[in-house]
KOLBA-780072 format. One record per atom (N, C-alpha, C): residue number from 0; residue in one letter; chain; atom name; x, y, z. Coordinates in steps of 0.2 Angstrom, whole numbers, plus 2048, in hexadecimal, padded with zeros to 3 digits. Layout:
// KOLBA-780072
+-----+---+---+----+-----+-----+-----+
|   k | r | c |  a |   X |   Y |   Z |
+-----+---+---+----+-----+-----+-----+
| NUM | a | A | CA |   X |   Y |   Z |
...
+-----+---+---+----+-----+-----+-----+
***
This chain:
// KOLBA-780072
+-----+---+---+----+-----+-----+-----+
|   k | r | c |  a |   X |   Y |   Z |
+-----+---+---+----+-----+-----+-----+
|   0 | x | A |  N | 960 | 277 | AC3 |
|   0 | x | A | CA | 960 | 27E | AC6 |
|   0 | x | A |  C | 959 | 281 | AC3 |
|   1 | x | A |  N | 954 | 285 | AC8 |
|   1 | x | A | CA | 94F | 286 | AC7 |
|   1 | x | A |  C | 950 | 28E | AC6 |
|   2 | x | A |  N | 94A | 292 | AC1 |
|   2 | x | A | CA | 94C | 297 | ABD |
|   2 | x | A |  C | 94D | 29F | AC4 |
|   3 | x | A |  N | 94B | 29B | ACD |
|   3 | x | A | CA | 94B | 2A0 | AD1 |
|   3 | x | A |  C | 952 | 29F | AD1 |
|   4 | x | A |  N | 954 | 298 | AD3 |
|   4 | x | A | CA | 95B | 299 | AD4 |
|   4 | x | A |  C | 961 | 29C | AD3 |
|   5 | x | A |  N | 95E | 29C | AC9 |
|   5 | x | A | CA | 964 | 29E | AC4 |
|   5 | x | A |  C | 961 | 2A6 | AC8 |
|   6 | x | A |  N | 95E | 2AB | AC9 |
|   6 | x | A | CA | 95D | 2B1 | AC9 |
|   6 | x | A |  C | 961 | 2B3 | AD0 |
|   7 | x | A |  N | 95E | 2B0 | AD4 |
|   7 | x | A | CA | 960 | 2B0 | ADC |
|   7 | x | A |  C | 96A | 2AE | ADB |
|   8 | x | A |  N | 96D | 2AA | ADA |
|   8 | x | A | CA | 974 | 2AA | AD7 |
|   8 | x | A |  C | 976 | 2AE | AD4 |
|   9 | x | A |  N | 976 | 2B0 | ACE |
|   9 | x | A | CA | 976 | 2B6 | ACB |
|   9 | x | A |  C | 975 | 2BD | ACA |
|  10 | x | A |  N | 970 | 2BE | AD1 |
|  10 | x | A | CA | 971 | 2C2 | AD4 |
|  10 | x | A |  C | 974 | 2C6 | AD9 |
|  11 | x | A |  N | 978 | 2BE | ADE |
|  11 | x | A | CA | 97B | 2BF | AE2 |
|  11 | x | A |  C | 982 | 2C1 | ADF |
|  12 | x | A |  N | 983 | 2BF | AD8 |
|  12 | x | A | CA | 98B | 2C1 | AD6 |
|  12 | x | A |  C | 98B | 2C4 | AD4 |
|  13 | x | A |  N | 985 | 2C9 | AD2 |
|  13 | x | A | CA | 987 | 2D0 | ACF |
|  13 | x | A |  C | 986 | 2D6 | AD3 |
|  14 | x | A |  N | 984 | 2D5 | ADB |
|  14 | x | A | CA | 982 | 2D7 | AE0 |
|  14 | x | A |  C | 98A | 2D9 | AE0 |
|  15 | x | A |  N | 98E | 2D2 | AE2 |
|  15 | x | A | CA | 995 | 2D2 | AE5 |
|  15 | x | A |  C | 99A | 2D6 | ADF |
|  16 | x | A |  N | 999 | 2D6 | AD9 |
|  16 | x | A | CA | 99D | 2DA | AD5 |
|  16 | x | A |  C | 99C | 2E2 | AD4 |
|  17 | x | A |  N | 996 | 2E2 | AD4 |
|  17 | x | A | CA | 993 | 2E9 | AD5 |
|  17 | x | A |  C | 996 | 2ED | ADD |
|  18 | x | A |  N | 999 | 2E9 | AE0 |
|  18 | x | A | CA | 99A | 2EB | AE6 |
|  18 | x | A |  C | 9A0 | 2EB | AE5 |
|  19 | x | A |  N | 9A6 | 2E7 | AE5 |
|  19 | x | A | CA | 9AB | 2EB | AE1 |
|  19 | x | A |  C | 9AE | 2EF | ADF |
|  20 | x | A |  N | 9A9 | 2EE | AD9 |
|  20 | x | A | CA | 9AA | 2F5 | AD2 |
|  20 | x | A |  C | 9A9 | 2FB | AD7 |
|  21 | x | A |  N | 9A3 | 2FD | ADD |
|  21 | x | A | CA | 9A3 | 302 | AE2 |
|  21 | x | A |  C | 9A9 | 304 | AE5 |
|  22 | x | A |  N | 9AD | 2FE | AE8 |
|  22 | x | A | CA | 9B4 | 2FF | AEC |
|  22 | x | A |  C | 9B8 | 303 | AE5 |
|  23 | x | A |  N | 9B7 | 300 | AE0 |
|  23 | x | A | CA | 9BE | 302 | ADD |
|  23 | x | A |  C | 9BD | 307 | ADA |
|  24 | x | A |  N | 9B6 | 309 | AD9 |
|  24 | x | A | CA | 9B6 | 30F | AD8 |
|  24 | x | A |  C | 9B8 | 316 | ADE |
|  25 | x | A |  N | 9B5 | 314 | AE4 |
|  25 | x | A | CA | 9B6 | 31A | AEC |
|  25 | x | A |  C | 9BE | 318 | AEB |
|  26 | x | A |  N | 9C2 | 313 | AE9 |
|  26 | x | A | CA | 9C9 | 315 | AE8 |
|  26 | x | A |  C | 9CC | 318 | AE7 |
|  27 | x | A |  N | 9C9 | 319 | ADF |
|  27 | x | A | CA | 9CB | 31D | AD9 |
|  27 | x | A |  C | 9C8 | 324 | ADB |
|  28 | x | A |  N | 9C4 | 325 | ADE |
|  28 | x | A | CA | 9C2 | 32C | ADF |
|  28 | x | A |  C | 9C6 | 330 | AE5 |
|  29 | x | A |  N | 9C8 | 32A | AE8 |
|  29 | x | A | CA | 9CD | 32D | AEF |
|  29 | x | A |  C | 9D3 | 32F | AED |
|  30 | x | A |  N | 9D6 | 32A | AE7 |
|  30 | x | A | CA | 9DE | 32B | AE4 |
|  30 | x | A |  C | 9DF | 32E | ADD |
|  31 | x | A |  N | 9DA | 32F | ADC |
|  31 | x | A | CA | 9DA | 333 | AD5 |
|  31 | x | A |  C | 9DE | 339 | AD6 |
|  32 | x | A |  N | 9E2 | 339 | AD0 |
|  32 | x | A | CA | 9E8 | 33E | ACF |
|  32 | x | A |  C | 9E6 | 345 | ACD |
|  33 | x | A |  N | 9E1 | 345 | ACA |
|  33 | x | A | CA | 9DD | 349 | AC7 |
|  33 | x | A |  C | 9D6 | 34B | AC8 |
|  34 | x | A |  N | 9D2 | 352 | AC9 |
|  34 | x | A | CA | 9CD | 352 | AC9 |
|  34 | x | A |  C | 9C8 | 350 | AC5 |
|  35 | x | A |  N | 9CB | 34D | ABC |
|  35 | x | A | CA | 9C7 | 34C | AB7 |
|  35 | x | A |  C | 9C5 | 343 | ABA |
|  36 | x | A |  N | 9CB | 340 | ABB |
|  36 | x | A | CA | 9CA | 338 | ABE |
|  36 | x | A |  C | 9C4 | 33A | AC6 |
|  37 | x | A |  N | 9C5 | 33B | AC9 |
|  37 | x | A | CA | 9C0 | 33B | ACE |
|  37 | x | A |  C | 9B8 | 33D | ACC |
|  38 | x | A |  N | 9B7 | 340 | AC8 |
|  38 | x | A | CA | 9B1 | 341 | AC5 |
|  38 | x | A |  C | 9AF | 33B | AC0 |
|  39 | x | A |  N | 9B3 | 339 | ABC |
|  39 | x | A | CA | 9B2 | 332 | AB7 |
|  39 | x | A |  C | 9B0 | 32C | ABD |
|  40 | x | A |  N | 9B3 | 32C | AC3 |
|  40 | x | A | CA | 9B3 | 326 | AC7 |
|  40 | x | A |  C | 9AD | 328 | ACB |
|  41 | x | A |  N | 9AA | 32F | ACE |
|  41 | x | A | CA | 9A3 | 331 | ACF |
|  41 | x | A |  C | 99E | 32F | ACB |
|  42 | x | A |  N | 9A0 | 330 | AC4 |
|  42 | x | A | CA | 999 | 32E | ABD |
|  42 | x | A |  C | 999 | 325 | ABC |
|  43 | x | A |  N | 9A0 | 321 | ABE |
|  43 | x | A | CA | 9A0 | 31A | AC1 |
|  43 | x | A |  C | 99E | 317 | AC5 |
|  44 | x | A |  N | 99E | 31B | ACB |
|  44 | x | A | CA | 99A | 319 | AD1 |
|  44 | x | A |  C | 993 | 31A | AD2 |
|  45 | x | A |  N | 98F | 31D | ACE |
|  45 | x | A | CA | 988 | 320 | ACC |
|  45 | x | A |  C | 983 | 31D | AC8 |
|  46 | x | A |  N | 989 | 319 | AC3 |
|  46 | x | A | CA | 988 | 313 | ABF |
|  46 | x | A |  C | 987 | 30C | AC4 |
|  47 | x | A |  N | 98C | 30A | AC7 |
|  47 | x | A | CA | 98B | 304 | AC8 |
|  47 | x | A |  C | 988 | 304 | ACF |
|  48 | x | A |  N | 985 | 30B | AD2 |
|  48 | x | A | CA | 981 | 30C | AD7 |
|  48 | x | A |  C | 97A | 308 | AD5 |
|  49 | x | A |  N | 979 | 30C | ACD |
|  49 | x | A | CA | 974 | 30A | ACA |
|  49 | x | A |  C | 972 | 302 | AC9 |
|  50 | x | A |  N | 979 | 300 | AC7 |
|  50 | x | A | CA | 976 | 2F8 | AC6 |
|  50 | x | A |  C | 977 | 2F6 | ACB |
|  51 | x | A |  N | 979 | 2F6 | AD2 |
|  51 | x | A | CA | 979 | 2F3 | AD8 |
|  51 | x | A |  C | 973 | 2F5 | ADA |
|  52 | x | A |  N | 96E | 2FC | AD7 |
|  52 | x | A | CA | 966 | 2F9 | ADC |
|  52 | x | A |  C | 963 | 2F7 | AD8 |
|  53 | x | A |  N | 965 | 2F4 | ACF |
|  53 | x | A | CA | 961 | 2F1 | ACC |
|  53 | x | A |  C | 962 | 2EA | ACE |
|  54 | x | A |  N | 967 | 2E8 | AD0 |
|  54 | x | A | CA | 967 | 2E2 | AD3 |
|  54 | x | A |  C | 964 | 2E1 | ADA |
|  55 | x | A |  N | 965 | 2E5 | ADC |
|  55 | x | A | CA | 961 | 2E4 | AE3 |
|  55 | x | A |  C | 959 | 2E3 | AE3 |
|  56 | x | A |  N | 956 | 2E7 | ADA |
|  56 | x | A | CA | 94E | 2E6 | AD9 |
|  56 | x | A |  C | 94E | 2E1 | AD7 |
|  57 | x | A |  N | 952 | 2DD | AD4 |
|  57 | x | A | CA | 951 | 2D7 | AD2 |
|  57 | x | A |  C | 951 | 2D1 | AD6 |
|  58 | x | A |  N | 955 | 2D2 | ADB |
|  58 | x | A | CA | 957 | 2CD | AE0 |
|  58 | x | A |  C | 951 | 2CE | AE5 |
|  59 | x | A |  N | 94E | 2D3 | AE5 |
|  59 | x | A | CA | 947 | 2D3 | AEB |
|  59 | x | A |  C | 941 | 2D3 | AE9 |
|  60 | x | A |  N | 941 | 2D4 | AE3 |
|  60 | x | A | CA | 93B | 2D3 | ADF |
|  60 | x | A |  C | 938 | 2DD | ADF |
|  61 | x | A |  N | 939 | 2DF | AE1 |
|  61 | x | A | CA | 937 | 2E8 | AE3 |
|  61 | x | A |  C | 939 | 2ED | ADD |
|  62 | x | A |  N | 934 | 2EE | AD9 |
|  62 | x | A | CA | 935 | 2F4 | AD6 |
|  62 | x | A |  C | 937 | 2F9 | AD6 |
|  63 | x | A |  N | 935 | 2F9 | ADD |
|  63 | x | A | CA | 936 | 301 | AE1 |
|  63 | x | A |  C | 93B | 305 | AE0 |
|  64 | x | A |  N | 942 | 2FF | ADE |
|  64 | x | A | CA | 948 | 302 | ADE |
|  64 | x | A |  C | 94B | 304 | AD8 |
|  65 | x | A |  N | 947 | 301 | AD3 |
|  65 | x | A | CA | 947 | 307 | ACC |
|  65 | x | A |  C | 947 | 30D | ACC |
|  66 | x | A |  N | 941 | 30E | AD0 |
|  66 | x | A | CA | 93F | 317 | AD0 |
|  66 | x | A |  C | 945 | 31A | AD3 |
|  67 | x | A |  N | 948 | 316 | AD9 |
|  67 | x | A | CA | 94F | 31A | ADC |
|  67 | x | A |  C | 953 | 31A | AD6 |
|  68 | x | A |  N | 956 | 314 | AD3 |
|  68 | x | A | CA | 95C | 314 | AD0 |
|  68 | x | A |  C | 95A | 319 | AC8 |
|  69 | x | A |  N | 953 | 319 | AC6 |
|  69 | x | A | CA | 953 | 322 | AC4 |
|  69 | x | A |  C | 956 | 326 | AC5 |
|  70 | x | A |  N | 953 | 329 | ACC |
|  70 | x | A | CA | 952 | 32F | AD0 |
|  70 | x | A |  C | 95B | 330 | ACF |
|  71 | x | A |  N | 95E | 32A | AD0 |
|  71 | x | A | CA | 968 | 329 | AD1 |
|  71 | x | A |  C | 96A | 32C | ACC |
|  72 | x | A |  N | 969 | 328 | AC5 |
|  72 | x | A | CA | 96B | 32A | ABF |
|  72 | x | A |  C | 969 | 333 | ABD |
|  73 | x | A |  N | 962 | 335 | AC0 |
|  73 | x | A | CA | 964 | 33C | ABF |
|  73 | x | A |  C | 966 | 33F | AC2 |
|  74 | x | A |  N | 968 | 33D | AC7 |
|  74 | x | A | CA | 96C | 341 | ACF |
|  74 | x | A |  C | 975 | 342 | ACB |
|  75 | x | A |  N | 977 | 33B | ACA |
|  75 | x | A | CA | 97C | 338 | AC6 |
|  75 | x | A |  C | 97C | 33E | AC0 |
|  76 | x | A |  N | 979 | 33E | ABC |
|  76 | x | A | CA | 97A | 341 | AB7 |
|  76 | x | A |  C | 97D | 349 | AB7 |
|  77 | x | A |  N | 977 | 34C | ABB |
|  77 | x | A | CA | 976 | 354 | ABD |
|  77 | x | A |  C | 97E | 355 | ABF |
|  78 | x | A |  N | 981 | 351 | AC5 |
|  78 | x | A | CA | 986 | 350 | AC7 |
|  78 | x | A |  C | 98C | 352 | AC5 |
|  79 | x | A |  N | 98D | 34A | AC1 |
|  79 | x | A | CA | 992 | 34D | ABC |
|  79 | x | A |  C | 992 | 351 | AB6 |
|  80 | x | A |  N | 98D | 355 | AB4 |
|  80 | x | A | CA | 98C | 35A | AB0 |
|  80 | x | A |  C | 98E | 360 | AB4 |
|  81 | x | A |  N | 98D | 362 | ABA |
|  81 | x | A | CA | 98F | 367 | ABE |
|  81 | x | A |  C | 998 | 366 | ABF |
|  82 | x | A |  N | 997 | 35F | AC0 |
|  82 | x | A | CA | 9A0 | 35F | AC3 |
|  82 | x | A |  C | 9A4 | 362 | ABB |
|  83 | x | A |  N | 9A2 | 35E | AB6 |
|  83 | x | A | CA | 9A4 | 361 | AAF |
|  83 | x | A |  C | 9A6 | 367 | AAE |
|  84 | x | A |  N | 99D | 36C | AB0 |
|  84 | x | A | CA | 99F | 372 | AAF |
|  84 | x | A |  C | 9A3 | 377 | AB1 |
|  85 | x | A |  N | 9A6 | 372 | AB9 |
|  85 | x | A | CA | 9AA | 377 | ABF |
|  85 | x | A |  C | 9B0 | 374 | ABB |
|  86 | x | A |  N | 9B4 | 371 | AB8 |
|  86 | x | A | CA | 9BA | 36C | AB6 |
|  86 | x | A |  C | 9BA | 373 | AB0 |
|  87 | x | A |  N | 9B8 | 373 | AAC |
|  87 | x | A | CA | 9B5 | 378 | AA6 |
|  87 | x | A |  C | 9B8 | 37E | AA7 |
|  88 | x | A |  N | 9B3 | 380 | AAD |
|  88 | x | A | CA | 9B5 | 388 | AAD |
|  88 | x | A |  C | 9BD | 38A | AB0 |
|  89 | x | A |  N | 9BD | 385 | AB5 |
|  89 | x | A | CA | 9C6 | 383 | AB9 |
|  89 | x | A |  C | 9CB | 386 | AB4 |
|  90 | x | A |  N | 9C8 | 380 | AB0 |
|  90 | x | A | CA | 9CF | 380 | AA8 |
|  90 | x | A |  C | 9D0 | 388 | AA4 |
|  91 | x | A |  N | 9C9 | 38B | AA4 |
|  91 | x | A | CA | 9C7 | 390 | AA1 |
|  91 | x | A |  C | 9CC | 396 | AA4 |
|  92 | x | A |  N | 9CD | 395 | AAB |
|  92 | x | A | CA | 9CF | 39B | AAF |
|  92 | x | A |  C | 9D6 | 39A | AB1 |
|  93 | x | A |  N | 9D7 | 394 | AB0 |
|  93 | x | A | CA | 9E1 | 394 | AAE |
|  93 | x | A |  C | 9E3 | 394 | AAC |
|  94 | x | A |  N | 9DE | 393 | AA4 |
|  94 | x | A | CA | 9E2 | 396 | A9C |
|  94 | x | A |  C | 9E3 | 39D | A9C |
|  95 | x | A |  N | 9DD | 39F | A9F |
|  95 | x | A | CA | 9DE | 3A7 | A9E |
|  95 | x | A |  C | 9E2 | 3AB | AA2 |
|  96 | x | A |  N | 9E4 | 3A7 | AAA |
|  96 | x | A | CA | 9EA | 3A9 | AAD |
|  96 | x | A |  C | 9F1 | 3A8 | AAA |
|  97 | x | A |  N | 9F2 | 3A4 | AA7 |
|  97 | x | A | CA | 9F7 | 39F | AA1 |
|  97 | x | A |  C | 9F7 | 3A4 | A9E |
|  98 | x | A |  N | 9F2 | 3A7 | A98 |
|  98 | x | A | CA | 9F3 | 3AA | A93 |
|  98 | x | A |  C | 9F5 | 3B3 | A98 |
|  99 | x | A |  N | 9F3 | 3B5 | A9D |
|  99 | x | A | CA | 9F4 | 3BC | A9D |
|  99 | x | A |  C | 9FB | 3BC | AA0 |
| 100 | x | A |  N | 9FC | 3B7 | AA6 |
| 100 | x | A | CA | A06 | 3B7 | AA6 |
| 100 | x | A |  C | A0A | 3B5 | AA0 |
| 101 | x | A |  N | A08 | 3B5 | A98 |
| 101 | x | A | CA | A0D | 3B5 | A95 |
| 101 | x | A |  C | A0E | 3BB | A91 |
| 102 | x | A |  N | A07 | 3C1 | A92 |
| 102 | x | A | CA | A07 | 3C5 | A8F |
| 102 | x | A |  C | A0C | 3CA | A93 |
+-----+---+---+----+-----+-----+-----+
***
């Protein structure tokens, strides 16, 4: 087996896992019980966004797809720091309804 082959194989099964892990993440973002689960599975799907177009740069030879899968991770990022902060403030304002109905 020549060193294209092992890359070319190799790539094509991490292509097929990477796509999965996608499925099971838009799962869990559909049946999440909770809005903290559905954010964890947005910052998981962001992830393996990432390395499905790092596999896709390696499997066509194109750089190009780095620059995306940056631009991803701070898309990704921003993201769930926003979803965070709104989860944050949620808690914030039901504690404080919580605490004025018991006064």
């Amino acid at each position: 087996m020549t060193v294209a082959a092992f890359v070319d194989l190799s790539s094509l099964i991490a292509l097929i896992l990477l796509g999965l892990a996608l499925l099971v993440s838009i799962v869990r973002i559909v049946i999440g019980p909770t809005l903290p689960d559905r954010v964890l599975a947005l910052d998981l799907m962001t992830v393996v966004a990432m390395g499905f177009i790092g596999a896709v740069a390696v499997r066509t030879g194109r750089m190009l797809y780095l620059d995306i899968a940056i631009a991803l991770a701070l898309l990704g990022f921003l993201a769930t720091v926003a979803l965070a902060r709104y989860i944050l403030r949620r808690g914030l304002k039901t504690d404080a309804a919580a605490m004025e109905a018991q006064s």
